[in-house]
C-alpha positions as YAML, in Angstrom:
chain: A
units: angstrom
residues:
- id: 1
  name: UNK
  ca: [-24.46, -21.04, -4.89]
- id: 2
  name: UNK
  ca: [-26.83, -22.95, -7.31]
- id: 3
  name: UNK
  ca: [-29.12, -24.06, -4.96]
- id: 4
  name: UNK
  ca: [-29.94, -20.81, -3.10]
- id: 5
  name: UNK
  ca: [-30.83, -19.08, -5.92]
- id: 6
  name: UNK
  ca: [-32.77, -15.89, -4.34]
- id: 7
  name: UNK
  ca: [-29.52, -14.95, -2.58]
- id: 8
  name: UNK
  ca: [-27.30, -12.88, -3.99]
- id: 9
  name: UNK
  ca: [-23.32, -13.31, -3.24]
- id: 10
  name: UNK
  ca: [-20.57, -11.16, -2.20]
- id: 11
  name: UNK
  ca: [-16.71, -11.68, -3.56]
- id: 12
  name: UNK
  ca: [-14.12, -9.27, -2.68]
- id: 13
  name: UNK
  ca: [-10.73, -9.56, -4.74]
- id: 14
  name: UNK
  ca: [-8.07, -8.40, -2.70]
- id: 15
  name: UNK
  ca: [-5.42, -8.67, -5.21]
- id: 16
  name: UNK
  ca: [-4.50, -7.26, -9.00]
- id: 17
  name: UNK
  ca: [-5.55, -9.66, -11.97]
- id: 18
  name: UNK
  ca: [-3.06, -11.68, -12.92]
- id: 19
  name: UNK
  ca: [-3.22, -13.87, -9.55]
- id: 20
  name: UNK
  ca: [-7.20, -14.51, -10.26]
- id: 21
  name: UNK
  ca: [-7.19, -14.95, -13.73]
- id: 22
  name: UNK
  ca: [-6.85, -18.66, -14.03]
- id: 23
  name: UNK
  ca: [-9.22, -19.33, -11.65]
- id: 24
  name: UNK
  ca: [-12.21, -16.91, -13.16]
- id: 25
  name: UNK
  ca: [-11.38, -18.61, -16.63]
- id: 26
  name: UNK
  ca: [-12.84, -21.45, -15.14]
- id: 27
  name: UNK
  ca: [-15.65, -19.68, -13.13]
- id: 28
  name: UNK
  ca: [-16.99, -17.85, -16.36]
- id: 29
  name: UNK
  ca: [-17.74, -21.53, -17.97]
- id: 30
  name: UNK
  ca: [-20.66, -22.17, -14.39]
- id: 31
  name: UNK
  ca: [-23.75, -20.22, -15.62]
- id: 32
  name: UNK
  ca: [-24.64, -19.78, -11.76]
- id: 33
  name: UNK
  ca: [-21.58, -17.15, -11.20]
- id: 34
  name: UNK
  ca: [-23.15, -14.98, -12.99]
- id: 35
  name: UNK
  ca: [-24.91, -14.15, -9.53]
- id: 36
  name: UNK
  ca: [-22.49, -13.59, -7.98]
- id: 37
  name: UNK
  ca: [-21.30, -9.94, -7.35]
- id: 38
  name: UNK
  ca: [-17.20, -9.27, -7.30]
- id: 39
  name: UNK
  ca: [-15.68, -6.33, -5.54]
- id: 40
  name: UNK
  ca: [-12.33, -4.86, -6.85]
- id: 41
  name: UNK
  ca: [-10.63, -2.65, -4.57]
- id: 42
  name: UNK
  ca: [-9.66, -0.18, -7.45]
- id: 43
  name: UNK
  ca: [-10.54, 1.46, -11.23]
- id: 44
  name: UNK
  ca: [-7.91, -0.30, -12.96]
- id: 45
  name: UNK
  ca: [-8.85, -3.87, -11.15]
- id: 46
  name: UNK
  ca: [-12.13, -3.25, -12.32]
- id: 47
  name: UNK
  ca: [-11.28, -2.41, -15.68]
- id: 48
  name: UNK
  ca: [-9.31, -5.13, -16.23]
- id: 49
  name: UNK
  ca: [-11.91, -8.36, -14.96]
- id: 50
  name: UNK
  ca: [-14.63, -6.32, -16.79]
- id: 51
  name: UNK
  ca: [-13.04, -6.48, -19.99]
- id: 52
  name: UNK
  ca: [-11.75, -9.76, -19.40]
- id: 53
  name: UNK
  ca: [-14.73, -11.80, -18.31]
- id: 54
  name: UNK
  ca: [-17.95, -9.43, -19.64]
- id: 55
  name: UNK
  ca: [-20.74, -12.20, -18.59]
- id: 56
  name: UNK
  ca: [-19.61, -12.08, -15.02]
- id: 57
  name: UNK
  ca: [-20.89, -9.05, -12.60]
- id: 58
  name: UNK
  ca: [-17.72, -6.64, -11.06]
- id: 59
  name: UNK
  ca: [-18.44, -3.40, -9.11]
- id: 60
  name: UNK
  ca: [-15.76, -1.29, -7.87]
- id: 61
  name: UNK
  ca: [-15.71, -0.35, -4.08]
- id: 62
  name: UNK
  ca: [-12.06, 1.07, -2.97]
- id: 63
  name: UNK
  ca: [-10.49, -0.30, 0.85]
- id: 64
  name: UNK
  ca: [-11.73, 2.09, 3.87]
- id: 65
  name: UNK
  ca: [-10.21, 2.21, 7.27]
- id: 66
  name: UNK
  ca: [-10.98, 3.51, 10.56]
- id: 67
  name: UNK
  ca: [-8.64, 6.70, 10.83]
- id: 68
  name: UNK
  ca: [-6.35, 7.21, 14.25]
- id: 69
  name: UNK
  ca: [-8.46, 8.15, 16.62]
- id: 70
  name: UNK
  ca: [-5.67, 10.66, 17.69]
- id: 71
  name: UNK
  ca: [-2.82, 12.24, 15.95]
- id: 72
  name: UNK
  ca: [-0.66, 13.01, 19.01]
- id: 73
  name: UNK
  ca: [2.88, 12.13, 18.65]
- id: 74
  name: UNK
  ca: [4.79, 9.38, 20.55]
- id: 75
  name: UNK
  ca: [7.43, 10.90, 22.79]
- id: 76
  name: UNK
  ca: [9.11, 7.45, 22.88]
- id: 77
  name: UNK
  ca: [8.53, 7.08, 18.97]
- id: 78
  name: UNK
  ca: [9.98, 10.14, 17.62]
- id: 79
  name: UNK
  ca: [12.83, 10.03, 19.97]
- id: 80
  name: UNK
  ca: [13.44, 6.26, 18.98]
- id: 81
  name: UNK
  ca: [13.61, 7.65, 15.00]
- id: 82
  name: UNK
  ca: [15.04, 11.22, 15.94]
- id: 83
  name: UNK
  ca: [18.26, 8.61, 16.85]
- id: 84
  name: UNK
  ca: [18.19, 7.18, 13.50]
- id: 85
  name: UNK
  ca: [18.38, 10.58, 11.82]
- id: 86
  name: UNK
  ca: [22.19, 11.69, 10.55]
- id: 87
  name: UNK
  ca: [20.68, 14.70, 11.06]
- id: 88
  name: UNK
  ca: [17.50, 17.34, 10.34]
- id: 89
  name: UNK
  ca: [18.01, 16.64, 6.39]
- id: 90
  name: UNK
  ca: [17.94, 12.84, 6.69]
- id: 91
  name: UNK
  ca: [14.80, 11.45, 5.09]
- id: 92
  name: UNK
  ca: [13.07, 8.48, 6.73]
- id: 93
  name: UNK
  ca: [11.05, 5.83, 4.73]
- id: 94
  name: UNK
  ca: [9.16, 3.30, 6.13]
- id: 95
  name: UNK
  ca: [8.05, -0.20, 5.15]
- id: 96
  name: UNK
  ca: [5.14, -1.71, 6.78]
- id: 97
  name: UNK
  ca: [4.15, -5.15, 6.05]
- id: 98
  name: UNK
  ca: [4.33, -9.33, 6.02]
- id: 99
  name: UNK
  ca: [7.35, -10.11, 4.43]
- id: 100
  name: UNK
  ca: [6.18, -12.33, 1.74]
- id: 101
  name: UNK
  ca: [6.87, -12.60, -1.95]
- id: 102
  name: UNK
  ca: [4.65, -10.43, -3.01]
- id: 103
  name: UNK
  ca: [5.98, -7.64, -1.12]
- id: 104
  name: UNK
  ca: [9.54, -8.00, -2.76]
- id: 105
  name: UNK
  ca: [11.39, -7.59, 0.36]
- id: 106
  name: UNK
  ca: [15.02, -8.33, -1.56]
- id: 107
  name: UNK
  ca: [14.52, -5.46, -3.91]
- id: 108
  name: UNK
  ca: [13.79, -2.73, -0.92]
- id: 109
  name: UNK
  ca: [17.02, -4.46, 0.96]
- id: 110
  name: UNK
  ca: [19.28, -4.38, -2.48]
- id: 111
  name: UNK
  ca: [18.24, -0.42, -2.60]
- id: 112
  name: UNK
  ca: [19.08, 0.35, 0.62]
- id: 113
  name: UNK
  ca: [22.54, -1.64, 0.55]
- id: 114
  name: UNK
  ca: [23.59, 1.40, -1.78]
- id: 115
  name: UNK
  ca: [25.87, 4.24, -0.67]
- id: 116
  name: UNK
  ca: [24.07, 6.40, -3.08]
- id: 117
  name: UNK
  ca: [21.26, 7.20, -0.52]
- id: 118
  name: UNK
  ca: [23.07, 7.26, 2.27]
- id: 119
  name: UNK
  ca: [21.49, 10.56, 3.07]
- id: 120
  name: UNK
  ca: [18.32, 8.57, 4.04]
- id: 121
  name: UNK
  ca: [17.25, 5.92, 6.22]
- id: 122
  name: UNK
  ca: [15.39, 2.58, 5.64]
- id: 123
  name: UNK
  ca: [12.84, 1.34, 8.87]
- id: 124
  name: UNK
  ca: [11.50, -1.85, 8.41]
- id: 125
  name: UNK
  ca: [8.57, -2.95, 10.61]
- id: 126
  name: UNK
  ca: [6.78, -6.44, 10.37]
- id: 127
  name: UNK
  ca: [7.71, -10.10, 10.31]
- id: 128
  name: UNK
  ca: [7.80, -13.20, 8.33]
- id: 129
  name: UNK
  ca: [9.62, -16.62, 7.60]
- id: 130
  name: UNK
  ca: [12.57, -17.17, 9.41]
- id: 131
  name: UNK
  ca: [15.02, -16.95, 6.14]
- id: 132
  name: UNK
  ca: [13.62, -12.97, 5.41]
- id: 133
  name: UNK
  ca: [13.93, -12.31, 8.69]
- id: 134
  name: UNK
  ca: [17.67, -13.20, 8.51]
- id: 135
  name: UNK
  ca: [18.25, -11.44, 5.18]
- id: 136
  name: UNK
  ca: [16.66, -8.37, 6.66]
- id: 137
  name: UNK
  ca: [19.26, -8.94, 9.88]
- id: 138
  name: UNK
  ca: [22.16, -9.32, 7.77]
- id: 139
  name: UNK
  ca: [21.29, -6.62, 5.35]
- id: 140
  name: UNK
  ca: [21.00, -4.23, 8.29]
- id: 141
  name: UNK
  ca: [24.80, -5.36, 9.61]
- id: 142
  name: UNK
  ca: [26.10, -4.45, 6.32]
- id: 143
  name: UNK
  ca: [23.94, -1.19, 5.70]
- id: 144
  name: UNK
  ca: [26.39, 1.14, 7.31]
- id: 145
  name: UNK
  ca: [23.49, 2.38, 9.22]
- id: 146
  name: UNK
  ca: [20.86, 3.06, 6.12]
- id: 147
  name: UNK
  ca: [18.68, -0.30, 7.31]
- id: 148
  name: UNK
  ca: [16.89, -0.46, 10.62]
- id: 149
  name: UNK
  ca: [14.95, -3.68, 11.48]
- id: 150
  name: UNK
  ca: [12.54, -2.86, 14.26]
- id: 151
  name: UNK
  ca: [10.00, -6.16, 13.82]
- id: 152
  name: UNK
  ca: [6.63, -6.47, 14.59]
- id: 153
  name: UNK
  ca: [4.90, -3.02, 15.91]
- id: 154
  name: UNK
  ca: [1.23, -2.63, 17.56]
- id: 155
  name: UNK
  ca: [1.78, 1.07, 17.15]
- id: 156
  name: UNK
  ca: [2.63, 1.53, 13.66]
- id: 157
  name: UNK
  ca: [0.63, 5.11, 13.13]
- id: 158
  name: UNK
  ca: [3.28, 6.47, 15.57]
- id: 159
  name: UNK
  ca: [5.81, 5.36, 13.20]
- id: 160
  name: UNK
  ca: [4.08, 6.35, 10.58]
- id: 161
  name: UNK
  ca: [3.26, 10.04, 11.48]
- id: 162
  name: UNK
  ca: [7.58, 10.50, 13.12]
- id: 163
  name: UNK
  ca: [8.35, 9.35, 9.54]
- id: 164
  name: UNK
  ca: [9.02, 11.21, 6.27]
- id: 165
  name: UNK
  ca: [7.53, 8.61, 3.51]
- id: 166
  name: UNK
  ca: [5.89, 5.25, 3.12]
- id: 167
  name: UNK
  ca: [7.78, 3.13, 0.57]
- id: 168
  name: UNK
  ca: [6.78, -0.14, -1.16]
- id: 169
  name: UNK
  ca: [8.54, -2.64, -3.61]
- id: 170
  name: UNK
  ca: [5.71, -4.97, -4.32]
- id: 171
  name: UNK
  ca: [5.51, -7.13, -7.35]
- id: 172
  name: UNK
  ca: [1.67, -6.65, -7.46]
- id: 173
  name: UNK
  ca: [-1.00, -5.85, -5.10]
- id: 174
  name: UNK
  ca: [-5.10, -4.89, -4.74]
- id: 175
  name: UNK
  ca: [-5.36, -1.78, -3.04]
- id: 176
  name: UNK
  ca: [-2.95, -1.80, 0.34]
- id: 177
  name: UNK
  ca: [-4.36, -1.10, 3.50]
- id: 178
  name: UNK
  ca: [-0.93, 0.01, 4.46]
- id: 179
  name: UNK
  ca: [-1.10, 2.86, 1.51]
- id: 180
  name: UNK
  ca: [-4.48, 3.92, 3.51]
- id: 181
  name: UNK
  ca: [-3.44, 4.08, 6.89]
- id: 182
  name: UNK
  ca: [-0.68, 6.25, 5.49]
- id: 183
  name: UNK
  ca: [-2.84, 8.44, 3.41]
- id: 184
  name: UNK
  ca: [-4.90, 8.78, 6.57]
- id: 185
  name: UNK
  ca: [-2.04, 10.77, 8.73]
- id: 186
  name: UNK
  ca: [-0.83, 12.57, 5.30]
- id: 187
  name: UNK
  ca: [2.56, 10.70, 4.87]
- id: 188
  name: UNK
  ca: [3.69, 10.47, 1.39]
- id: 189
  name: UNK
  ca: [3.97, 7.26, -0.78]
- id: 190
  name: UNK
  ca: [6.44, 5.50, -2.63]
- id: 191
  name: UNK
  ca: [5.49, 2.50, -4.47]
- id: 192
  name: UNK
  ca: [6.30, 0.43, -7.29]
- id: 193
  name: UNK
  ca: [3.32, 0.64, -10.16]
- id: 194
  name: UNK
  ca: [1.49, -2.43, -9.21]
- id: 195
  name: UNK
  ca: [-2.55, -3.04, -9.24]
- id: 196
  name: UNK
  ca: [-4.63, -0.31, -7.59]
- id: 197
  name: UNK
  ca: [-1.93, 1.60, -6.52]
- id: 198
  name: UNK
  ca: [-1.22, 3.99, -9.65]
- id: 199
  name: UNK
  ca: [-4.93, 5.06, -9.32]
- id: 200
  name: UNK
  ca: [-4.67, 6.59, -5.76]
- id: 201
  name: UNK
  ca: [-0.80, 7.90, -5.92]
- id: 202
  name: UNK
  ca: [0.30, 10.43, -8.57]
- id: 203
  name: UNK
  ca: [3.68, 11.36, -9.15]
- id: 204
  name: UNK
  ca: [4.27, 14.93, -7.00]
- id: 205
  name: UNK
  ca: [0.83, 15.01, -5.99]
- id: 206
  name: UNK
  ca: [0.88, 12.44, -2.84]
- id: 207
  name: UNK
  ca: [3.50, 10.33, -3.03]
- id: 208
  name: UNK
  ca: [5.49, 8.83, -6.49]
- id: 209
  name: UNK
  ca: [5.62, 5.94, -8.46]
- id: 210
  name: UNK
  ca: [8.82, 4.04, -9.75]
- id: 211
  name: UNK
  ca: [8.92, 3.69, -13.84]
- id: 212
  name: UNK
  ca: [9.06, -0.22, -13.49]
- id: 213
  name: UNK
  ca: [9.55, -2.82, -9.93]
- id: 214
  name: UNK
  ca: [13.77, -2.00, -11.00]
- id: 215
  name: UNK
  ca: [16.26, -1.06, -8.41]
- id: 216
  name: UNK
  ca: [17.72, 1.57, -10.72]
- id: 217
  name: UNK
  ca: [13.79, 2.90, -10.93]
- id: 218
  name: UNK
  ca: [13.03, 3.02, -7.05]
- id: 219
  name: UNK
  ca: [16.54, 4.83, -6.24]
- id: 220
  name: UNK
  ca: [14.97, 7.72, -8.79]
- id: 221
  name: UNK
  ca: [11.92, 7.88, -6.79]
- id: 222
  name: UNK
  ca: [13.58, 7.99, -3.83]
- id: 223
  name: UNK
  ca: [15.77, 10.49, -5.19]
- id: 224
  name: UNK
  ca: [12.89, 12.65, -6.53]
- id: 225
  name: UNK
  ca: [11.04, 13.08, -3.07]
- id: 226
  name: UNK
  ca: [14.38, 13.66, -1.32]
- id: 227
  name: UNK
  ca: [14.56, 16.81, -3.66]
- id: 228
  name: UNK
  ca: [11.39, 18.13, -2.61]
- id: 229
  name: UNK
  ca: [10.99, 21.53, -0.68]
- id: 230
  name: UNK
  ca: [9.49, 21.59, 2.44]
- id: 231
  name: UNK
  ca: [6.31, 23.53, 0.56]
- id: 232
  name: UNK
  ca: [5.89, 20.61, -1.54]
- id: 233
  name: UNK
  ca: [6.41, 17.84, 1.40]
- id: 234
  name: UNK
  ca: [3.91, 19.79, 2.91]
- id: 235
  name: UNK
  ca: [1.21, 20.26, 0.65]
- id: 236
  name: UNK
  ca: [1.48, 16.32, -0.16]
- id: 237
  name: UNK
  ca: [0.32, 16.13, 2.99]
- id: 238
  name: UNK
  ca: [-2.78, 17.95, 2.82]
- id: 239
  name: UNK
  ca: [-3.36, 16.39, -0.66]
- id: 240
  name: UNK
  ca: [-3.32, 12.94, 1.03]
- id: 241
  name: UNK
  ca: [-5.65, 13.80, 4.76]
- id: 242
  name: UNK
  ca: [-8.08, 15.03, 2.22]
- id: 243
  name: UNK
  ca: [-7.95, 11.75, -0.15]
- id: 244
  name: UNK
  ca: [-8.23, 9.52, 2.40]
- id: 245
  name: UNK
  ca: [-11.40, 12.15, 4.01]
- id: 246
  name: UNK
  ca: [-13.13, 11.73, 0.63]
- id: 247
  name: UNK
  ca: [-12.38, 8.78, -0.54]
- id: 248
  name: UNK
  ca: [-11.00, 5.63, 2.01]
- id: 249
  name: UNK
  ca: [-12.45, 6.23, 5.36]
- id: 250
  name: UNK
  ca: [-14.53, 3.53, 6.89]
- id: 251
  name: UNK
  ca: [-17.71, 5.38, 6.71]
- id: 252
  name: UNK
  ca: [-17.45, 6.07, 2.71]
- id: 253
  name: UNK
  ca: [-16.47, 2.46, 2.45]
- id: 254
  name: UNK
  ca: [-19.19, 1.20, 4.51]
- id: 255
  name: UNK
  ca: [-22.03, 3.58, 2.75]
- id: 256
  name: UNK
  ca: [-20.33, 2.27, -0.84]
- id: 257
  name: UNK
  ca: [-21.25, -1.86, 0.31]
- id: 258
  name: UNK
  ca: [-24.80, -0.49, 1.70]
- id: 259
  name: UNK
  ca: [-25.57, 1.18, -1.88]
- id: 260
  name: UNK
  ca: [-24.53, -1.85, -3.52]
- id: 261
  name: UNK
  ca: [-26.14, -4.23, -1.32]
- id: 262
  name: UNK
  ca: [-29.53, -2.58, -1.19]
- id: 263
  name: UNK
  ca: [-29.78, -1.90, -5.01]
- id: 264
  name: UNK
  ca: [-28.22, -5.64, -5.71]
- id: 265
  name: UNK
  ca: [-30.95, -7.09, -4.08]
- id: 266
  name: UNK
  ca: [-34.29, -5.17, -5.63]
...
């Protein structure tokens, strides 16, 4: 960076502040950062490296995706969860991701090891080291059912759209692409309050958030949208097709970087 000093660079920080903040301590002490241009994903990201490191340049620019091209239900897919179902008042959730630590895998299983929610069902789609994968396995055996490990999926907007919520039990994140792509089909989401998160979901309006990343916390949450009326499931729905329309497609992402890039480099 120092010696091409008529370019200007591009950082996008994927993640919530605590993870970076060691590391910009040390960048705010090189004059030449300054130049450099940092992207968080969210309003509260944003908020937080601006206030922490005011000589340094952040801009915020929100995750877009490319919406399903086509919302036509999988025969195969909603059969496949249809068998899952007790029956038509059990409530599906779905988690969608790499198991890592971040993602807080043992919390979601410890939830879903509870009789208390028996009512609804837990499908787990993704992969990761060997050891989760067994916890998952064995959690599942001794679910009574609740758990259902399905792995890796190419096809997870099928899953998404035969499903009744999107629930996540992360210790922090940026701004999920996985909360997107479920915005984008209108499914509700559940998620702990970690990093951009609590600035896209509010409680009733698309999804909820749990009080704290506790188990007692996420069973209320759980609990809350399984009380819902259909009205309310349904106008969550709308609420979210039109968030993502406005506000996380691809093309308001794309025009966001354009702006920024163009008016960056006068």
């Amino acid at each position: 960076i120092p010696f091409f000093r008529k370019i200007v660079f591009y950082h996008t920080i994927h993640n919530t502040f605590g993870p970076h903040e060691k590391l910009f301590k040390k960048l705010n002490h090189f004059p030449f950062y300054s130049r450099v241009v940092n992207i968080c994903l969210s309003k509260s990201i944003f908020e937080q490296f601006s206030e922490a490191f005011p000589k340094l340049k952040f801009r915020q620019i929100e995750n877009g995706i490319k919406a399903k091209d086509s919302l036509i239900v999988s025969d195969f897919v909603k059969k496949e969860i249809d068998a899952i179902r007790i029956d038509s008042k059990t409530k599906i959730f779905l988690f969608v991701g790499r198991f890592s630590y971040q993602k807080n895998i043992p919390l979601l299983l410890d939830v879903y090891r509870d009789a208390g929610i028996s009512e609804s069902k837990l499908i787990i789609i993704g992969n990761g080291p060997l050891e989760i994968n067994n916890d998952i396995k064995n959690a599942t055996s001794n679910s009574s059912g609740r758990i259902v490990f399905l792995g890796p999926k190419e096809n997870v907007f099928d899953y998404m759209i035969n499903s009744d919520a999107l629930i996540l039990t992360s210790r922090h994140e940026g701004l999920p692409i996985v909360v997107l792509e479920a915005l984008s089909v209108g499914l509700p989401v559940l998620s702990t309050p970690v990093g951009g998160v609590p600035d896209v979901i509010n409680n009733g309006t698309n999804g909820f958030l749990a009080k704290s990343i506790q188990k007692k916390d996420i069973i209320e949450m759980v609990e809350k949208f399984c009380s819902l009326d259909p009205q309310s499931v349904n106008e969550i729905h709308e609420n979210n097709i039109r968030l993502f329309e406005e506000n996380f497609s691809i093309e308001v992402c794309a025009k966001k970087h354009y702006d920024l890039y163009k008016n960056e480099s006068r």
